[in-house]
N, C-alpha and C positions, 0 to 999 in steps of 0.2 A: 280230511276236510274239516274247517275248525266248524261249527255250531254260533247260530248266529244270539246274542242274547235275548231270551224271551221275557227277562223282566229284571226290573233293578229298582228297588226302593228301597227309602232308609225311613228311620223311626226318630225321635229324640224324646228323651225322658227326661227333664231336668224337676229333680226333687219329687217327684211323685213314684206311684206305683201304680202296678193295674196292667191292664190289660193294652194292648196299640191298635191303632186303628186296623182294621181286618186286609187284608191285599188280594184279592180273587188271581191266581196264578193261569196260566194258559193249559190247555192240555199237552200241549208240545213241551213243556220245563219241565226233565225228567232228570236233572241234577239240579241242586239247591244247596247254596253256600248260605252260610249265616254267618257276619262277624260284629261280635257284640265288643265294644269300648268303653272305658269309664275314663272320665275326669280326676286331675290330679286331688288325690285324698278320698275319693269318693269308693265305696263298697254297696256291690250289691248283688242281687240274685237273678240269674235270668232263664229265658227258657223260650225254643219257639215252641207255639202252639199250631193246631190246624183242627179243622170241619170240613164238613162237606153239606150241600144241599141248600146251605142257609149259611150268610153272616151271622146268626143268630146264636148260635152254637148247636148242640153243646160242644165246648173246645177241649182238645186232648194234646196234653204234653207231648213233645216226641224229642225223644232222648231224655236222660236226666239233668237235673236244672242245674246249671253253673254258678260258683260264686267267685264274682269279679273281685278281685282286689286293687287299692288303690292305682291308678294309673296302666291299667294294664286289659289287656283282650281274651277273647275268645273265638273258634270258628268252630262251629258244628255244620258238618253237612249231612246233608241226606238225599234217598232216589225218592223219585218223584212215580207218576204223576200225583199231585197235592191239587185239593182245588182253595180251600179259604188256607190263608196265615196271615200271623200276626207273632208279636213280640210279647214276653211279657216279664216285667221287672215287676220286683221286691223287695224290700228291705235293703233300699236305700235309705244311711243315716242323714245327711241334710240337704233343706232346703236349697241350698247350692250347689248341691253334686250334679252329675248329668251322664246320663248312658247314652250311648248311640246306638246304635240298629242298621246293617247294610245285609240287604238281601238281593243276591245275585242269581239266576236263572237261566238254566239254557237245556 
């Protein structure tokens, strides 16, 4: 029997770094897809992050942080339950580059 989606939101990074806005998960999404994408030319570092308790933090990496190269992707998953995530990009070189963020849940 397939699983129905408990959550799907995306991020966009263009030319900044930092941290994305935080996404409170459901207790039922106990699989978690993450697929991170760059713009052509663009390089950068990413990584999901997660909390509990609190949007607030403190946030904890989960998994080791990828580095995107020009025009190309990434998918980390992981089991759940998770209650806060969020995205987080770095060392992106310009003002015109852009990451994307797709996060899938069920």
């Amino acid at each position: 029997m397939a699983r129905i989606k408990e959550a799907g939101v995306n991020w966009t990074f263009s030319g900044a770094t930092g941290g994305g806005k935080a996404y409170k998960l459901t207790a039922e999404a106990s699989l978690i897809s993450v697929y991170f994408t760059s713009s052509s030319g663009c390089t950068a570092t990413v990584q999901l992050q997660t909390c509990a308790g609190s949007s607030a933090g403190p946030w904890i990496g989960l998994g080791a942080s990828t580095a995107l190269a020009a025009s190309a992707g990434a998918v980390h998953q992981f089991s759940g339950p998770l209650e806060w995530v969020r995205p987080r990009c770095s060392d992106i070189a310009a003002s015109t580059d852009i990451v994307r963020v797709y996060l899938l849940a069920n």
